[in-house]
C-alpha positions as a printed Julia matrix, in Angstrom:
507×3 Matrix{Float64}:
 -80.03  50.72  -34.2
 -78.03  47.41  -33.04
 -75.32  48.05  -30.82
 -72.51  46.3   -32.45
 -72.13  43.98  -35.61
 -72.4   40.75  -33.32
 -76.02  41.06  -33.0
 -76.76  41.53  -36.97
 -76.72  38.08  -38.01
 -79.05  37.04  -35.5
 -81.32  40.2   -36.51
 -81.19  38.88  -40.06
 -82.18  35.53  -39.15
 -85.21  36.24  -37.49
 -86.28  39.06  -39.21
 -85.99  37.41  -42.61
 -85.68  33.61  -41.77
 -85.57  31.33  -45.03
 -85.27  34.37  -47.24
 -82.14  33.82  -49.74
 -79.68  35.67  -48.68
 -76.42  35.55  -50.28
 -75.24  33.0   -53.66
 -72.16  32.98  -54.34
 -70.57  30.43  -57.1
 -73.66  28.84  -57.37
 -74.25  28.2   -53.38
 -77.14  29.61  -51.68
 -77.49  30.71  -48.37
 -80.7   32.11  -46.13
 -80.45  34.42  -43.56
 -80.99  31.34  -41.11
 -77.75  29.42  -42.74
 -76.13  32.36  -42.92
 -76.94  32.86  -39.08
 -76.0   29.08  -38.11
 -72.58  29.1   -39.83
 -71.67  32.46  -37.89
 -72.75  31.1   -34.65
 -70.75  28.01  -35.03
 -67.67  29.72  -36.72
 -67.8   31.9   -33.95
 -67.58  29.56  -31.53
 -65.07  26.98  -33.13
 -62.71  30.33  -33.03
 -63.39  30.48  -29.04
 -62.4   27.28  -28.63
 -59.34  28.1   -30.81
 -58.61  30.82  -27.8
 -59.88  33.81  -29.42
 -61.28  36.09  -26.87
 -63.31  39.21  -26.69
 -60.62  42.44  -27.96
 -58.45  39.99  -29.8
 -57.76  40.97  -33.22
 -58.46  38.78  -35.79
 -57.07  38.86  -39.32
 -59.3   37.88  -42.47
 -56.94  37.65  -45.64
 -59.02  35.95  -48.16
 -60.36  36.39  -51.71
 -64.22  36.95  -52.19
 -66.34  33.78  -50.67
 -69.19  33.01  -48.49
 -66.82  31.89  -46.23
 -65.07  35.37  -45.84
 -68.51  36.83  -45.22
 -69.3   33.89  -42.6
 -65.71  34.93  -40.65
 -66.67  38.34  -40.36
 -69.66  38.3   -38.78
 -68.62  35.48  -36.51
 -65.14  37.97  -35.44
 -67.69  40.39  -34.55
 -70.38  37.4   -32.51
 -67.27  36.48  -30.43
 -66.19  40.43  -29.39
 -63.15  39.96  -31.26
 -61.68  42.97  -33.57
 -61.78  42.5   -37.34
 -59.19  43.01  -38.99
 -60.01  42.98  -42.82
 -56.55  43.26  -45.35
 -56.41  43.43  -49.51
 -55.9   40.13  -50.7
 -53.05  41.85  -52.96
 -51.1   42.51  -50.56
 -47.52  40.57  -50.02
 -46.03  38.46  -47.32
 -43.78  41.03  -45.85
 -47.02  43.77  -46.12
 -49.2   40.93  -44.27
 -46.07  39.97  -41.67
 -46.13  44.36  -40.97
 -49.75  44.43  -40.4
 -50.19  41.62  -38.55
 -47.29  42.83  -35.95
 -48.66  46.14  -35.84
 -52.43  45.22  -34.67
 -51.22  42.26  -32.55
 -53.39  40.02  -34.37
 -52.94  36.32  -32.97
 -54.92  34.61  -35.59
 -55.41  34.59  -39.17
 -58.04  33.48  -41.7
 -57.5   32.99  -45.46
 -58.43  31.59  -48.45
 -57.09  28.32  -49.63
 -54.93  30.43  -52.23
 -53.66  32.6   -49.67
 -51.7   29.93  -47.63
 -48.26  29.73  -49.66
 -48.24  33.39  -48.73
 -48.39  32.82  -45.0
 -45.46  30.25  -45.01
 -43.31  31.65  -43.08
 -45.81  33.85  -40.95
 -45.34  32.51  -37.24
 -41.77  33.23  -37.43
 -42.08  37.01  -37.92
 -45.21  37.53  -35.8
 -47.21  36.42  -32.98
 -49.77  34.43  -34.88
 -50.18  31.11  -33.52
 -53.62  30.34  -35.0
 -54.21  29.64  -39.06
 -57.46  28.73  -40.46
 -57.98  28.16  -44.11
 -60.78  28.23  -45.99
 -59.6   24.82  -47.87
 -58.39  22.01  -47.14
 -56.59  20.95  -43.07
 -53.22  20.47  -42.87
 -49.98  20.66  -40.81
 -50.34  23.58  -38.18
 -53.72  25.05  -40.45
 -57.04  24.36  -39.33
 -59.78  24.35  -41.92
 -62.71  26.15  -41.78
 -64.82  23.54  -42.65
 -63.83  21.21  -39.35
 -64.12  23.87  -37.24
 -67.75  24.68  -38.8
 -68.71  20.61  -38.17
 -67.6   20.87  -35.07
 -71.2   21.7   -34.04
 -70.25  23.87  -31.54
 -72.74  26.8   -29.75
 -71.95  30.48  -28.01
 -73.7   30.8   -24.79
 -73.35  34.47  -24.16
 -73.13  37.53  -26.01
 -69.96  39.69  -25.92
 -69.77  42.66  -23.9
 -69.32  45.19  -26.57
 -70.89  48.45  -26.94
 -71.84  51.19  -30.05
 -68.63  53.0   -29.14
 -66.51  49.87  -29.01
 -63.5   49.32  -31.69
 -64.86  46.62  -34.39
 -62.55  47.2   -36.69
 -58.85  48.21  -38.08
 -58.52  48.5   -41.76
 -55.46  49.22  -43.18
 -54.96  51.84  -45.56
 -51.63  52.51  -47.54
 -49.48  55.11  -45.32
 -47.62  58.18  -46.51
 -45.02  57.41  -44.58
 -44.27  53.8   -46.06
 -46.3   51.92  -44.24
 -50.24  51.37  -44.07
 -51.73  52.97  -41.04
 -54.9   51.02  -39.31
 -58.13  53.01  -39.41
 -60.04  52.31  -36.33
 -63.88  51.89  -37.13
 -66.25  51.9   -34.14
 -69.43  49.19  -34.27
 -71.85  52.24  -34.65
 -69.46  53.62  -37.37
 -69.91  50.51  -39.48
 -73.38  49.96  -38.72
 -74.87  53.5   -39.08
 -72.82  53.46  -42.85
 -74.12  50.4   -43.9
 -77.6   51.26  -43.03
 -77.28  55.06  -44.03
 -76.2   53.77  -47.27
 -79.07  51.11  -47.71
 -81.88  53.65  -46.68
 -80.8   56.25  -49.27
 -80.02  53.97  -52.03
 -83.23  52.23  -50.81
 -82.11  49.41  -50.7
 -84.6   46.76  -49.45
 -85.58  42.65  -49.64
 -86.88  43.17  -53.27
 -83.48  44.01  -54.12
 -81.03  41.72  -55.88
 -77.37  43.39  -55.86
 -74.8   41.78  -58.0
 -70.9   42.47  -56.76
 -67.72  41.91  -57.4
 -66.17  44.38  -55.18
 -63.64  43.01  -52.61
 -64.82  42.25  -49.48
 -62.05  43.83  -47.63
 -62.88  47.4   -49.04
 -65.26  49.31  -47.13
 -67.76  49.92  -50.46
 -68.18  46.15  -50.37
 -68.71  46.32  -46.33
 -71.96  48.57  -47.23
 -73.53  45.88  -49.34
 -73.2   43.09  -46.84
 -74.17  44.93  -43.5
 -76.92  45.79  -45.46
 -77.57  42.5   -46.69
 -78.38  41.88  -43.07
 -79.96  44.8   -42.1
 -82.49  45.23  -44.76
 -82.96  42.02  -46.61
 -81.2   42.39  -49.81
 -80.21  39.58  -51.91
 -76.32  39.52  -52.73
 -74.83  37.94  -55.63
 -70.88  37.75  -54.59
 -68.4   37.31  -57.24
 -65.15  36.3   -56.45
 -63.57  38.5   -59.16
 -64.5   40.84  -61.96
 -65.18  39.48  -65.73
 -67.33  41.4   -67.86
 -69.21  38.48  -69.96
 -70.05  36.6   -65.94
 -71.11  40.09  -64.63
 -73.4   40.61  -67.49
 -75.0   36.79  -67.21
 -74.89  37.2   -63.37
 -77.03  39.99  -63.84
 -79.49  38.27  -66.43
 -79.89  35.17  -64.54
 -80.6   36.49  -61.24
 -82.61  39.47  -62.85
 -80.47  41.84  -60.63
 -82.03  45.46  -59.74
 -78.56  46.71  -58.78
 -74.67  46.92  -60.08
 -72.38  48.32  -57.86
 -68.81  48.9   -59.09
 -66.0   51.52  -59.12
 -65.08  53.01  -62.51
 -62.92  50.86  -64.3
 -65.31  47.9   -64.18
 -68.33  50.15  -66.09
 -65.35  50.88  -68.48
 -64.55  47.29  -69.51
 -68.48  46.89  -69.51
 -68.68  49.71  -71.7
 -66.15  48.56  -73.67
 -67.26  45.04  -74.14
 -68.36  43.65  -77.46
 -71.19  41.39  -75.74
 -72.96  44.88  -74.28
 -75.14  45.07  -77.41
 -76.4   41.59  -76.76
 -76.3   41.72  -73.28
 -79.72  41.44  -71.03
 -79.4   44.35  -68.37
 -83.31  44.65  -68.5
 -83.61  43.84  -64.5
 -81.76  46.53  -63.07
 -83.21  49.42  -61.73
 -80.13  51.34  -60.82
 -76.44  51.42  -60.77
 -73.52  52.87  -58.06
 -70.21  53.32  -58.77
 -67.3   54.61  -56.05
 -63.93  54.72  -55.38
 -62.73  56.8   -57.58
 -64.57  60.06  -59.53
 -66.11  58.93  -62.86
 -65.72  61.3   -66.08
 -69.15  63.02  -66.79
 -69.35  61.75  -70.2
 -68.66  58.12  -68.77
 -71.5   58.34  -66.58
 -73.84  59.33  -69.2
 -72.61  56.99  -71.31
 -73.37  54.13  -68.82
 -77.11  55.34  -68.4
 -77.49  55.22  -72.37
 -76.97  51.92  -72.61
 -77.58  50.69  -68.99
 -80.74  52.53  -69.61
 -80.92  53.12  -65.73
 -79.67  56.14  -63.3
 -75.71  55.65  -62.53
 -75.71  57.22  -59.07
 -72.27  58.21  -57.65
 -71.09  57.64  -53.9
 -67.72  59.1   -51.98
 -66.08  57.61  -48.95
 -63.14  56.61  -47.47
 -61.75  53.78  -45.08
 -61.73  56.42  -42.26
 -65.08  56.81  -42.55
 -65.89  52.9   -42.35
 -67.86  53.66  -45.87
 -69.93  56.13  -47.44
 -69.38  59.99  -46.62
 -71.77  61.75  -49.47
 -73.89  60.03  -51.76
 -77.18  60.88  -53.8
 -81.0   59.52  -52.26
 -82.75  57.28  -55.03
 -85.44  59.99  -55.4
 -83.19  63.25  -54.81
 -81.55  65.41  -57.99
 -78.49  63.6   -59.34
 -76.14  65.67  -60.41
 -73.21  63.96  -62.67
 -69.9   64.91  -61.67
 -70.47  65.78  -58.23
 -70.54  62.65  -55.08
 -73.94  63.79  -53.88
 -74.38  65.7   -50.12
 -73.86  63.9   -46.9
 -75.15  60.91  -45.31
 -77.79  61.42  -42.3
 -75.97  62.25  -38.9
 -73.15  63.34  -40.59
 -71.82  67.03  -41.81
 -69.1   68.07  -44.66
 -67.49  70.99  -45.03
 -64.91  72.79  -47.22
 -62.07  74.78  -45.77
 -59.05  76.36  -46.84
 -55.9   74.15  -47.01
 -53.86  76.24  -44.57
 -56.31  77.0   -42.3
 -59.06  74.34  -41.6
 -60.62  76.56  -39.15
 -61.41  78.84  -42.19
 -64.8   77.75  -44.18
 -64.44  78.33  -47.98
 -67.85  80.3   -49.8
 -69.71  78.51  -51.79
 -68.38  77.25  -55.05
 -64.77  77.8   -53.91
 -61.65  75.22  -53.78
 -60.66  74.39  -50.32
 -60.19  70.78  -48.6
 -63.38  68.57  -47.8
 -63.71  67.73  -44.57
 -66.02  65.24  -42.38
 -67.3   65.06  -39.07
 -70.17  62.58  -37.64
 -70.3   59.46  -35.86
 -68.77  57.52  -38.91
 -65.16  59.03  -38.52
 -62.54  56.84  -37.41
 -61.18  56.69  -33.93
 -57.58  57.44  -34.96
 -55.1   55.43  -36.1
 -54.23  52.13  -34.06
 -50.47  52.75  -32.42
 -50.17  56.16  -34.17
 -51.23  59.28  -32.4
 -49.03  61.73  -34.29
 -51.07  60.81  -38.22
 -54.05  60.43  -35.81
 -53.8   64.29  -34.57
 -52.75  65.23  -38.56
 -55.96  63.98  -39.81
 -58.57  64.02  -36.8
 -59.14  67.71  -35.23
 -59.92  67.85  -31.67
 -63.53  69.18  -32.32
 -63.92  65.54  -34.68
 -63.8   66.87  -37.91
 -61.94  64.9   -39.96
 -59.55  65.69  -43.15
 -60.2   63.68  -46.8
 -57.3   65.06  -48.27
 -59.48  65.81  -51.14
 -59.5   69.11  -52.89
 -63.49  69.88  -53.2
 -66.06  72.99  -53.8
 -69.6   72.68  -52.43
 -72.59  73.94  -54.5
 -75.98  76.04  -52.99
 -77.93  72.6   -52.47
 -74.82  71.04  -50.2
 -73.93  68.77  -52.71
 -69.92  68.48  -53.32
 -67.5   68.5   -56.49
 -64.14  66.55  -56.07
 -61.34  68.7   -57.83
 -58.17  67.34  -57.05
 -56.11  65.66  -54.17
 -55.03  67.5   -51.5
 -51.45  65.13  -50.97
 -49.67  62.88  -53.8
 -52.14  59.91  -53.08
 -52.49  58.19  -56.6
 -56.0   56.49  -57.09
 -55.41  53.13  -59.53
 -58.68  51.25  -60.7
 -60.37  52.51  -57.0
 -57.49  51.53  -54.66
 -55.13  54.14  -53.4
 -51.55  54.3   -53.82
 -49.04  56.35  -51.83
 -45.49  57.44  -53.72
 -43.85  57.08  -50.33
 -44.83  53.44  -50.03
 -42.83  52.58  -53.3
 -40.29  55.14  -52.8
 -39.4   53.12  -49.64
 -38.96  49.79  -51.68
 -37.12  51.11  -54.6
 -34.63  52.59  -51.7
 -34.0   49.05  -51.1
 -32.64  48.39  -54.52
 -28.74  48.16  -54.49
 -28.94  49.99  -58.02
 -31.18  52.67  -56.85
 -29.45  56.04  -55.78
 -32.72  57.92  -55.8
 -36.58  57.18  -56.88
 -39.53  59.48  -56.73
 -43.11  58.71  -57.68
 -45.26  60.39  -59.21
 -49.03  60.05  -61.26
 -50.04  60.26  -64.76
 -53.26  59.97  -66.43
 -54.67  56.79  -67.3
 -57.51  55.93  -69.52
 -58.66  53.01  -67.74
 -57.24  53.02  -64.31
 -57.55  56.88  -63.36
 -54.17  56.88  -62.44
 -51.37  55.06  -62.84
 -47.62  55.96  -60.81
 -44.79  56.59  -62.51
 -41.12  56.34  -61.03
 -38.35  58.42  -62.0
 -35.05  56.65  -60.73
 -31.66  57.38  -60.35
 -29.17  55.02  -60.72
 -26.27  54.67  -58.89
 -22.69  55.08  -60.59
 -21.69  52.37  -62.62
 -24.69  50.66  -62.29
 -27.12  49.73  -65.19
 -30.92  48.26  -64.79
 -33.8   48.23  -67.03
 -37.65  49.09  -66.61
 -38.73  45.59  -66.48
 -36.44  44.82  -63.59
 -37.41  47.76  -61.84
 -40.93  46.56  -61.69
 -40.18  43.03  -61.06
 -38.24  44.04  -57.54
 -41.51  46.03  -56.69
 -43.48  43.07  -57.77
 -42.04  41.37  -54.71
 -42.37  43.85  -52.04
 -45.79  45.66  -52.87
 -49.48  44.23  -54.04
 -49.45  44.76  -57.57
 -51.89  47.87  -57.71
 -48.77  49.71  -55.98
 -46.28  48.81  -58.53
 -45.26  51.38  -60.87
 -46.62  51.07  -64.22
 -43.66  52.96  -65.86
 -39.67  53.6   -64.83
 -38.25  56.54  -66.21
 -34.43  56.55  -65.46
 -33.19  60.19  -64.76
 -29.77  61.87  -63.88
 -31.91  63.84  -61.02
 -35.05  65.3   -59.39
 -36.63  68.52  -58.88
 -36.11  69.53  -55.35
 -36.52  71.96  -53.39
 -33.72  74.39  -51.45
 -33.79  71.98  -48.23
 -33.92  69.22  -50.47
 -37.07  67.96  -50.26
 -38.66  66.16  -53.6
 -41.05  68.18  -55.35
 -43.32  65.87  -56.5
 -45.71  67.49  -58.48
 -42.44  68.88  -60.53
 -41.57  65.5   -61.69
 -44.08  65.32  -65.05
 -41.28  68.55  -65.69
 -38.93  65.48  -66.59
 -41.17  63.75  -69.2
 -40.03  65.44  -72.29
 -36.42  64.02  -70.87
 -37.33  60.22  -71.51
């Protein structure tokens, strides 16, 4: 196996030379093109200052170019730093601040955002991927700059690669710190049981940030697939995508199948190519699933992971038993487990409800500044909690029941009530607000807040929303404001969450 994710582009490039590698919009790239860019990129960004440890943010919407950037954080030594696209200034001026990150990259759309960025953090370098201007550097220049690495970084398996946020329950996201074997053993894990290989032509729209996405293009380099990049989701391009480059493989999480599904072009849609379908990020309704394979006519294969894992923790092989509604058993290398919710030192029987938990070389290495969530979800013997409420059948293959905290999961991304509790605080109308999930066709889940007003004060639903709009990405927003005279709570005071549906009969 490579030693760290600096070396894969180069592995690509002379392993599969002039082989397309990635299109994306129309542009094509070979492994070789691919390789050049990186190598340049990489070093335009030391002569930028960027040095081996330095974290580097990428904030950018689905590209080549974001692809390109990654690799070449990794060629230099640097740390990645890979953040949602959704989220808003004062979420990327938090993030930034807590990883240290001196430089940012982002797309062309991302740059109004960052505005006011140097002011409230230490970044000092900003490259965009459009067009130069006053204090931003453009990827582009830096790229025809011409410019060549003439070492390799000292960087080892064990080394930190990466810090991916992940939305915190105490109001904050917490970085996830992914080791260069974590990231690489997923990505190839995932490609040799899904075997995936250089016949293979995967079309995605998944965000690049997200670790499911991560999978497809360290595998991309590993094993020679072909990668059709999207920068965003829409059903009628998905389906054409998938025609005209006679695709063999969809991934997506739920709620893309279900717009698919629901689509009046299925019927006459040309799906003939594929060969298989994935779908993550969330569970998927049995009757969904099977639905999909009637009129996908191919095996819908389900996958589990988790950003602390850097990927995929269970998943089904190509050629093993799939069993709808469970994620499959776990990846090569790596162990799960299910143990009671008090006790993780106690392991649950067989078939019974307890909390699945991970341990292997693809666990995180805490979280970055944060030792006391670090030693809540990481035991000293490396097993490491989900937070997911699981039972494990006789072949080793695992159910998800429920969630082991108030984590809400909307269209795939998760969503912590804390996080928006903390901004509707902030309102000068708000005396109270807790947040908590309903049921949503389409998106899973969707949170609902129940607010208290203050005395003499008087808001509506929409205005609610709109504040939150400013503070949070817009998966985190509440979907629904219920206005209440209280909360359940409990005798020390604490909000009992899971009580609050008790109050929607009250609205």
């Amino acid at each position: 196996m490579l030693s760290h994710l600096g070396l894969l582009s180069e592995y690509a490039a002379k392993k599969f030379g002039d082989k397309e590698a990635l299109i994306f919009e129309e542009q094509s790239f070979s492994f070789l093109k691919l390789h050049d860019m990186v190598e340049k990129f990489g070093a335009g960004l030391i002569s930028l200052g960027v040095k081996e440890k330095d974290v580097v943010t990428l904030y950018g919407s689905n590209s080549w170019e974001w692809i390109v950037s990654y690799f070449a954080i990794a060629r230099v030594g640097a740390i990645i730093n890979p953040v949602n696209t959704m989220l808003t200034p004062s979420e990327i001026i938090y993030v930034a601040n807590d990883c240290g990150a001196e430089t940012i990259i982002c797309s062309e759309d991302k740059i109004q955002a960052l505005e006011d960025i140097r002011k409230h953090t230490q970044i000092r370098n900003i490259i965009s991927f459009g067009q130069k201007s006053d204090g931003i550097q453009s990827f582009s220049s830096i790229i025809a700059k011409n410019l060549s690495i003439d070492k390799q970084p000292k960087v080892s398996a064990k080394d930190l690669s990466t810090i991916a946020y992940t939305s915190g329950t105490t109001g904050h996201p917490k970085g996830a710190m992914q080791s260069h074997e974590a990231v690489i053993l997923n990505g190839s894990m995932t490609s040799q049981l899904h075997m995936r290989g250089p016949d293979d032509i995967i079309v995605s729209a998944l965000p690049c940030p997200h670790v499911y996405a991560n999978v497809l293009m360290t595998g991309m380099m590993m094993f020679g697939t072909k990668l059709i990049l999207h920068k965003i989701f829409e059903v009628d391009t998905i389906f054409e995508s998938i025609r005209v480059n006679n695709a063999t493989i969809f991934d997506g999480v739920p709620t893309m199948y279900m717009f698919m599904l629901n689509s009046q072009n299925l019927k006459n849609a040309d799906l003939s190519s594929l060969k298989r379908c994935y779908v993550g990020g969330q569970t998927m309704p049995v009757a969904t699933m099977t639905e999909v394979e009637k009129e996908f006519k191919v095996p819908l294969i389900e996958l589990w992971g988790m950003t602390e894992i850097a990927g995929l923790g269970a998943t089904f092989p190509l050629f093993g038993p799939n069993k709808h509604g469970s994620i499959g058993c776990a990846i090569p290398y790596c162990d799960l487990k299910i143990v009671d919710i008090d006790d993780c030192s106690k392991e649950m029987n067989m078939g019974e409800v307890g909390e699945l938990m991970v341990k292997g070389p693809i666990t995180m290495m805490g979280y970055f500044g944060d030792d006391e969530k670090t030693q809540e979800t990481l035991e000293p013997d490396g097993w490491l909690h989900s937070g997911d409420l699981a039972k494990m059948d006789q072949d080793g293959c695992v159910y998800i029941v429920d969630r082991k905290k108030d984590m809400i999961i909307t269209g795939g991304y998760n969503v912590y009530p804390a996080e928006i509790e903390r901004v509707l605080a902030a309102n000068p109308k708000v005396a109270l607000a807790a947040v908590g999930k309903q049921s949503d066709e389409l998106k899973g889940e969707i949170a609902k807040a129940y607010v208290v007003l203050k005395e003499g004060k008087e808001a509506t639903e929409e205005e609610i929303i709109a504040f939150c709009r400013e503070e949070l990405a817009a998966y985190k927003c509440p979907r629904k404001i219920q206005f209440v005279m209280d909360v359940p709570k409990t005798s020390t005071g604490k909000i009992m969450r899971r009580e609050l549906s008790t109050l929607d009969s009250l609205g």
